[in-house]
C-alpha positions as CSV (number, residue, x, y, z in Angstrom):
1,X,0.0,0.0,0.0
2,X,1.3,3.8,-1.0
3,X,0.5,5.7,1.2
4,X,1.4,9.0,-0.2
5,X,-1.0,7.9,-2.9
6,X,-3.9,6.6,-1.0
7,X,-3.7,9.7,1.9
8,X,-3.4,12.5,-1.1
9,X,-6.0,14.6,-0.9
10,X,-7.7,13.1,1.9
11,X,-7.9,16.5,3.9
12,X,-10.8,18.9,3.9
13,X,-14.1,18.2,1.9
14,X,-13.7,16.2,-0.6
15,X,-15.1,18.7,-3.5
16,X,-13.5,21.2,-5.3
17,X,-10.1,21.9,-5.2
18,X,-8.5,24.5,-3.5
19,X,-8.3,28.1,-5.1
20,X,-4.5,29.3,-5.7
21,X,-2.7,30.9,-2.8
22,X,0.8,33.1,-2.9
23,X,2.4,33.0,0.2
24,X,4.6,36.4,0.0
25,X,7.1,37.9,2.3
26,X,8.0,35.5,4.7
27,X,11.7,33.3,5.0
28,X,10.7,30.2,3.4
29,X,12.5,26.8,4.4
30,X,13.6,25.2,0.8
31,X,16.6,22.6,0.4
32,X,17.6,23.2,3.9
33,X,17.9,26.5,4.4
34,X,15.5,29.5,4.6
35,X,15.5,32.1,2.1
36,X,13.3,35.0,0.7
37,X,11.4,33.3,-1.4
38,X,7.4,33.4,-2.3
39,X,5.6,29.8,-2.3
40,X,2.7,29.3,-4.4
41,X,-0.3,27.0,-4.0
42,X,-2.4,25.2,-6.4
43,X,-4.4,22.0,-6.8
44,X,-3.7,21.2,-3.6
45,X,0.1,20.8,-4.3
46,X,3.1,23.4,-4.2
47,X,3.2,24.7,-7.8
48,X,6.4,27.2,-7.6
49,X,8.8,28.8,-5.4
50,X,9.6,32.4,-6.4
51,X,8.1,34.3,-9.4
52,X,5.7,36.5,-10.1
53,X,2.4,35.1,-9.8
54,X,-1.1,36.5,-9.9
55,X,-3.0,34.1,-7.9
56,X,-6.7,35.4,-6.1
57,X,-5.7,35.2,-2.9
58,X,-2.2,36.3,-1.3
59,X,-1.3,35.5,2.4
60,X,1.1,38.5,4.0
61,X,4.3,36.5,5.3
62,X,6.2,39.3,6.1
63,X,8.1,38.6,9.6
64,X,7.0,35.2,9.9
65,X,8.7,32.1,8.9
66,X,6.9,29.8,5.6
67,X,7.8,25.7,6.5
68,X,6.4,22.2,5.3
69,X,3.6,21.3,7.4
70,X,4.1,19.2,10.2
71,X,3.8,15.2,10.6
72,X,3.0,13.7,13.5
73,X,3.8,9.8,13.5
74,X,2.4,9.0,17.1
75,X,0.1,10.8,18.8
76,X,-2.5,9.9,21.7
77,X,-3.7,13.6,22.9
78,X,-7.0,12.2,21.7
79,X,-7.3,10.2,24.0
80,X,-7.9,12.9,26.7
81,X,-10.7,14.3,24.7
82,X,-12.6,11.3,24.7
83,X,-12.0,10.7,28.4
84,X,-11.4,13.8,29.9
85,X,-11.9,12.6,33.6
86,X,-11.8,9.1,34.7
87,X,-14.6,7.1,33.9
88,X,-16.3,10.1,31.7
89,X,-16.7,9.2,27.8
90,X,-17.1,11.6,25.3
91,X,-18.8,10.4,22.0
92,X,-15.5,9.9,19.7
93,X,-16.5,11.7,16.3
94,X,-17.0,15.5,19.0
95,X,-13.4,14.0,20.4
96,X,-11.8,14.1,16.9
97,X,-13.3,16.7,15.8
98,X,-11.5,18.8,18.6
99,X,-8.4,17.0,18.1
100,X,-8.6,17.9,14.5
101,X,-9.1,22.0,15.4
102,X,-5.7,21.0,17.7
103,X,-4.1,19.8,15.0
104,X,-4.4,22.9,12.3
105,X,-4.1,25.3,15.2
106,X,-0.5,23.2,16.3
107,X,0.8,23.1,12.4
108,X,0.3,19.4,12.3
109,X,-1.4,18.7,9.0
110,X,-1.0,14.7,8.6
111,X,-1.9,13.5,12.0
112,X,-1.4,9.9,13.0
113,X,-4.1,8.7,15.7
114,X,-2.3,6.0,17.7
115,X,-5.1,4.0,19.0
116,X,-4.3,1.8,21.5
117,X,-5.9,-1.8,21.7
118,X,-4.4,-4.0,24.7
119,X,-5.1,-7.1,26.8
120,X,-6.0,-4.6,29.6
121,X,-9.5,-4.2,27.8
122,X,-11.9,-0.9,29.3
123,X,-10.7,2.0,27.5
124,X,-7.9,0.4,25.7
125,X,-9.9,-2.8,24.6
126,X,-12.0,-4.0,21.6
127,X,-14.9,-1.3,21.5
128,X,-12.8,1.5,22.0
129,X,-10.7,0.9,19.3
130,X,-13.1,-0.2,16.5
131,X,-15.1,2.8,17.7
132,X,-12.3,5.7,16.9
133,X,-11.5,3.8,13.7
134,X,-15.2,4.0,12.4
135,X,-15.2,7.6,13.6
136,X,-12.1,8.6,12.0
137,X,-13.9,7.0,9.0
138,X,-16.7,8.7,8.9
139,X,-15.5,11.7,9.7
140,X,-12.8,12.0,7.2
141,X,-14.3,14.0,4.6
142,X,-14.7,16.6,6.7
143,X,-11.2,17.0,8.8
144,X,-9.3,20.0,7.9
145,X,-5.6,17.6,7.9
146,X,-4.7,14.0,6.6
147,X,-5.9,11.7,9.1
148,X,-4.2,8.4,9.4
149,X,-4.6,5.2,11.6
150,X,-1.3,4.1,13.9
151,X,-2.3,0.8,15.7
152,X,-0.7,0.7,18.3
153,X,-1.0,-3.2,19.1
154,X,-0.1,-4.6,22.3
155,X,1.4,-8.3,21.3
156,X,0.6,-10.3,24.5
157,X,-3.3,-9.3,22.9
158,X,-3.1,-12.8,21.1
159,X,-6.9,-12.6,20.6
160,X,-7.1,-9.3,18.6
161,X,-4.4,-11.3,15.7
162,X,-7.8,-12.3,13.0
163,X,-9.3,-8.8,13.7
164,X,-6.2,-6.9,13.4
165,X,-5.7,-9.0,9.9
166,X,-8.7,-8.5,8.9
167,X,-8.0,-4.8,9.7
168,X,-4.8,-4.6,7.2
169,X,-6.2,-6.5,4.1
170,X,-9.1,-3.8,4.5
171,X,-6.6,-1.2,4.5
172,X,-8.3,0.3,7.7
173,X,-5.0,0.6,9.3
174,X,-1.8,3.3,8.0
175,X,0.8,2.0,10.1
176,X,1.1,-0.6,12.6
177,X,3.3,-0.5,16.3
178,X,4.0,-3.0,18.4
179,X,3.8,-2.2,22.2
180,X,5.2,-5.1,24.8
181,X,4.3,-3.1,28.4
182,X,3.5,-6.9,30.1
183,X,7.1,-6.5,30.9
184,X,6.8,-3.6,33.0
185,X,3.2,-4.8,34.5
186,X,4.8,-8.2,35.7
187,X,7.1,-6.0,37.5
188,X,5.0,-3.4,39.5
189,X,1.4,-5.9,39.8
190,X,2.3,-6.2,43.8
191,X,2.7,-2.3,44.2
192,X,-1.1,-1.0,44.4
193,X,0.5,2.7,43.4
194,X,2.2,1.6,40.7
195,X,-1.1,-0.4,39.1
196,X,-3.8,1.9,39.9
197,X,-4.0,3.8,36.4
198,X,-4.2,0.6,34.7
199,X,-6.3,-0.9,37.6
200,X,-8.8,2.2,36.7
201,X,-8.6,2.0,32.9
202,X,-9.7,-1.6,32.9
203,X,-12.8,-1.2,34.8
204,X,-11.7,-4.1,36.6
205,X,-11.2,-4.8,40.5
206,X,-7.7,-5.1,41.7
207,X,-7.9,-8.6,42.9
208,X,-9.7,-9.1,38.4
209,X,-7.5,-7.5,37.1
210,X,-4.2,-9.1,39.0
211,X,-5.9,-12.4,37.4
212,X,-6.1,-10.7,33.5
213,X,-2.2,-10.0,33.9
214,X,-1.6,-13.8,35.1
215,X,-3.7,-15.9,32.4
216,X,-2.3,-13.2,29.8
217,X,1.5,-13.4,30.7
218,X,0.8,-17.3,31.0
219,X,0.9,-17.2,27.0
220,X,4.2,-15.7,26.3
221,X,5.4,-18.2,24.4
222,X,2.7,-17.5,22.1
223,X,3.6,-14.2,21.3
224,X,6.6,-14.3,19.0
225,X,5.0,-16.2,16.5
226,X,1.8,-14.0,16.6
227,X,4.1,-10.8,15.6
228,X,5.7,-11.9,13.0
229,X,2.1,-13.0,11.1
230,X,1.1,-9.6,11.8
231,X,4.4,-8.5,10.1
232,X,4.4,-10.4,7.3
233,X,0.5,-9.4,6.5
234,X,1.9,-5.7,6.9
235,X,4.2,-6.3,4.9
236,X,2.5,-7.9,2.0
237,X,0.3,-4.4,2.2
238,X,3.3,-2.2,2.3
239,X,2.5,-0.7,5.7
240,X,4.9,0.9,7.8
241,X,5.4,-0.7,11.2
242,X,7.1,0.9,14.2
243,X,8.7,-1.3,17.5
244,X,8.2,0.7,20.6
245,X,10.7,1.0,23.6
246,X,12.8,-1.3,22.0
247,X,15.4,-2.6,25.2
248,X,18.4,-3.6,23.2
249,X,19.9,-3.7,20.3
250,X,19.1,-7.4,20.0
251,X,15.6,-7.2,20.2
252,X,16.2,-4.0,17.7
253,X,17.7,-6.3,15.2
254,X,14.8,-8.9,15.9
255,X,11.6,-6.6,14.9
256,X,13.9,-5.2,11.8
257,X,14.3,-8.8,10.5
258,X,10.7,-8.5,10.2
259,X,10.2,-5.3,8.2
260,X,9.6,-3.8,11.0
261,X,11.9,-1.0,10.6
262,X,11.0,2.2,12.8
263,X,12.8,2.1,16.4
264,X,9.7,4.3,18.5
265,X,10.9,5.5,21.7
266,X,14.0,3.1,22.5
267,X,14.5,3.1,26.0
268,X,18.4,3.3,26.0
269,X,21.3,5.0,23.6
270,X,22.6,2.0,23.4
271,X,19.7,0.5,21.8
272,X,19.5,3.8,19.6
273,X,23.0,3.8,18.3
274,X,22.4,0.3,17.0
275,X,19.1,1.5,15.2
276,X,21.5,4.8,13.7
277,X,23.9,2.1,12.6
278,X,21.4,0.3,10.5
279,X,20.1,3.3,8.8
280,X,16.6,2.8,10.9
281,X,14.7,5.8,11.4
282,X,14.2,6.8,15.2
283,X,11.6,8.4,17.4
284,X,11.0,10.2,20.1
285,X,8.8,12.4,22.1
286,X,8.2,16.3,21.6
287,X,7.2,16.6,25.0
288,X,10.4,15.1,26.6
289,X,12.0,18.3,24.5
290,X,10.0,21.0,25.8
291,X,10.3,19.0,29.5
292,X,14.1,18.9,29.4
293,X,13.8,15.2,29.4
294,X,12.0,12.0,30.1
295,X,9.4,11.6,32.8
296,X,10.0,8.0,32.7
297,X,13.7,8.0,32.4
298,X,14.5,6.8,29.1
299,X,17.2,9.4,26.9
300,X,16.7,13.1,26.5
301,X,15.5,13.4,22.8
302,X,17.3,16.7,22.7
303,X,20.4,14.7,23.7
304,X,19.8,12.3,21.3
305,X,19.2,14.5,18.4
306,X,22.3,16.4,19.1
307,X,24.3,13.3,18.4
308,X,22.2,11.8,15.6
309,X,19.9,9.4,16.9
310,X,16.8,11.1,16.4
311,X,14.9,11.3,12.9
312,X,11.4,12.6,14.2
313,X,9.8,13.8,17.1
314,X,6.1,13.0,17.5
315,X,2.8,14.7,19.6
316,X,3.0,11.6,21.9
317,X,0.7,12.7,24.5
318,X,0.6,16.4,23.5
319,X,-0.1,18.6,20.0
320,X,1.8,21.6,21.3
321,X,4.6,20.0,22.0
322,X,5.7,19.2,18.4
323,X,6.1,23.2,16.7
324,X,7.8,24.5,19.8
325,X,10.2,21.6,20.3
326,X,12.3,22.8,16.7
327,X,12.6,26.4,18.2
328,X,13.6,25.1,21.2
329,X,16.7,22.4,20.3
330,X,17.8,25.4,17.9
331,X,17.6,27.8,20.3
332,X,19.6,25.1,22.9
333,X,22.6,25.4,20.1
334,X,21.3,21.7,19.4
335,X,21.1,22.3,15.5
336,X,20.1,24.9,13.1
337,X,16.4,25.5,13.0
338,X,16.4,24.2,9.6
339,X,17.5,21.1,10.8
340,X,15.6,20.4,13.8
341,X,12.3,21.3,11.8
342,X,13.0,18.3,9.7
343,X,12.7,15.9,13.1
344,X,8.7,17.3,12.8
345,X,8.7,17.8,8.8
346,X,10.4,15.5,6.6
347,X,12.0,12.8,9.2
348,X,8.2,11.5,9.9
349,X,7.3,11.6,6.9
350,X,10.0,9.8,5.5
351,X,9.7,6.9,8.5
352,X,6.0,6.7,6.8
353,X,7.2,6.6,3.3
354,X,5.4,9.5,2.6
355,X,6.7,10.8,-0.4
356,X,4.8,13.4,-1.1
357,X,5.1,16.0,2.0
358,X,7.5,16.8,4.5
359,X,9.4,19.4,1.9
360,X,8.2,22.3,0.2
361,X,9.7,21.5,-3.2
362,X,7.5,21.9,-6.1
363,X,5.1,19.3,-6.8
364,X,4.6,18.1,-3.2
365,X,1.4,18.5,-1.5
366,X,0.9,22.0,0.0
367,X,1.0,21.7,3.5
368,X,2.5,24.9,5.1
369,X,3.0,26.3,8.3
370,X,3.1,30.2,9.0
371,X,5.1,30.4,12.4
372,X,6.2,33.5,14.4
373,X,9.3,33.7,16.8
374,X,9.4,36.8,18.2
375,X,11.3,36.3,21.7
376,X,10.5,36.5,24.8
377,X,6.9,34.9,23.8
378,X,7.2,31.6,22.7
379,X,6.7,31.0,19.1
380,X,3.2,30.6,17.5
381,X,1.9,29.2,14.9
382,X,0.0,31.8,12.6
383,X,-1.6,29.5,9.8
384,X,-1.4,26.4,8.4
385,X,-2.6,25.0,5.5
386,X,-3.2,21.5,4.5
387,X,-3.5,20.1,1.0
388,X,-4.0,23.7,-0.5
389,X,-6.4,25.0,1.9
390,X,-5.9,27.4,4.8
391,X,-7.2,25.8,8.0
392,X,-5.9,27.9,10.8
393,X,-5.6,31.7,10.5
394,X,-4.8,33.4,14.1
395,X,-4.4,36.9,12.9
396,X,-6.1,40.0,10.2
397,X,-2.3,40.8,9.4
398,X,-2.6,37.7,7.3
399,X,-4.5,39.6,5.0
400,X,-2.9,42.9,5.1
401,X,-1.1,44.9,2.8
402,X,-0.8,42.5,-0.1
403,X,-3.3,40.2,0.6
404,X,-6.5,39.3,-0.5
């Protein structure tokens, strides 16, 4: 499956295309380094850089900075705005529909859901998931970005295997993860404040759920053979698949033998230089940027994307996180800005074999981000548009002198 092919186009209503747009004024990122440069719009796809152009509508970019819209490989905010309190549901198509208004005002216009399905069950079991896929569904002729589907599949969930195939020859599925945290839940079951989050989510009692984590670890052996079925049926549809907190380079090596190329979140440099050796691209969080490191004590992604082990950041568990974190590793003496924009820009994309975006080059799809960095506020994203059409507009001086 291509999925620049299949996903083009996919934002915004599904009609007409969008009218022509010059962006004028602003410092436009092209080849990897900003430059004075005019980018024009059309058909949903960049159709110049420079020239004189007389297109309806103009956007005023003077002061601001023009760069390829951002792609977000993982991220779970969404799952806040379906549950925004402990055992409170909100119907999933309002939930996405806010997450998609995050998304444009936040820059990100191809947005990877990462639904979660586990053994736990609750809000992480069958219903849950089959109920954000149909929404996402449903609703995707009317979100303002490219929407995409990141399984996130928890592989001691042996039972899920014939749905989750059925899932990927229906092509209801963009990219598939596999998350092992029976590891970590073996270790902490006899430490009550340690389980209770989990304890909660399953809608279980303690002494229920204790039982769950028993008669599902009993099948490890099971589990080995279960992933690499699900990886050869990716595979055989050309889906990306992501490992995540890969422990060592062993197990690294293990999940790439199977296609599975993207190392998401690896939980130790080590583990990270090995990925870096093999040419795999490399995740990690936005948030543990902006945060000055990891709240769970896995690498600083600023550390590692200093030395080379980072290729994209992601949302993870929060949209903001993923324009500011750029501005802040270049502003840290990390890299240039023009490089750490590609760990938001180009490095997802790339990890997704999406060809298509990432870049503004002509020809590619026309997703743009209008950002401002005037210090001491932080910066802030003034427009975006996805597939040719502006989404986000947070300020009149857009359409200034010059403009429409």
């Amino acid at each position: 499956m291509n999925l620049a092919a299949s996903s083009l186009g996919r934002a915004g209503p599904a009609s007409a295309m969008p009218a022509p747009i010059r962006i004028a004024g602003g410092r436009a990122l092209v080849e990897g380094a900003f430059t004075d440069v005019d980018v024009v719009l059309a058909d949903g796809l960049v159709a110049a850089i420079g020239g004189e152009t007389g297109e309806p509508m103009t956007l005023d970019a003077r002061g601001l900075l023009v760069l390829p819209g951002i792609v977000d490989i993982h991220g779970d905010g969404f799952e806040r705005l379906v549950h925004p309190r402990p055992g409170v549901g909100i119907d999933p198509h309002i939930a996405l529909l806010e997450a998609d208004r995050q998304f444009a005002a936040n820059g990100i216009t191809t947005a990877c859901h990462a639904v979660t399905w586990s053994w736990e069950g609750g809000a992480r079991g069958a219903g849950p998931a089959l109920a954000i896929l149909d929404a996402v569904a449903a609703l995707k002729p009317h979100l303002s970005v490219d929407t995409l589907l990141h399984l996130r599949h928890e592989t001691f969930n042996l039972d899920a295997e014939p749905v989750i195939l059925g899932w990927i020859e229906q092509g209801r599925i963009d990219c598939l993860a596999f998350n092992d945290h029976m590891a970590g839940t073996i270790k902490q079951r006899h430490r009550p404040d340690k389980m209770a989050g989990m304890v909660a989510r399953s809608g279980l009692t303690e002494a229920g759920f204790l039982a769950l984590v028993e008669r599902t670890h009993a099948r490890a052996d099971e589990v080995p053979a279960s992933i690499a079925r699900l990886a050869a049926a990716a595979r055989g549809r050309g889906l990306p698949m992501l490992s995540h907190d890969d422990m060592s380079p062993e197990m690294r090596a293990w999940y790439r033998g199977l296609g599975c190329v993207v190392a998401e979140f690896p939980i130790n440099e080590e583990t990270a230089r090995a990925a870096a050796a093999a040419g795999d691209p490399i995740v990690f969080g936005a948030p543990n940027v902006l945060r000055g490191g990891s709240h769970t004590g896995c690498p600083s992604a600023a550390e590692m994307a200093a030395a080379g082990l980072c290729s994209a950041l992601a949302s993870d568990y929060y949209y903001p996180a993923l324009p500011l974190a750029p501005f802040r590793l270049a502003k840290e003496g990390r890299l240039s800005l023009a490089r750490t924009w590609d760990l938001v820009s180009s490095g997802p994309a790339e990890a997704l074999g999406l060809a298509d975006r990432g870049r503004l080059v002509a020809g590619g799809r026309a997703d743009v981000v209008l950002m401002e960095d005037r210090s001491p506020l932080p910066p802030r994203v003034v427009a975006t548009l996805a597939g040719g059409r502006l989404v986000h507009a947070a300020g009149a001086s857009l359409f200034g002198p010059g403009g429409a």
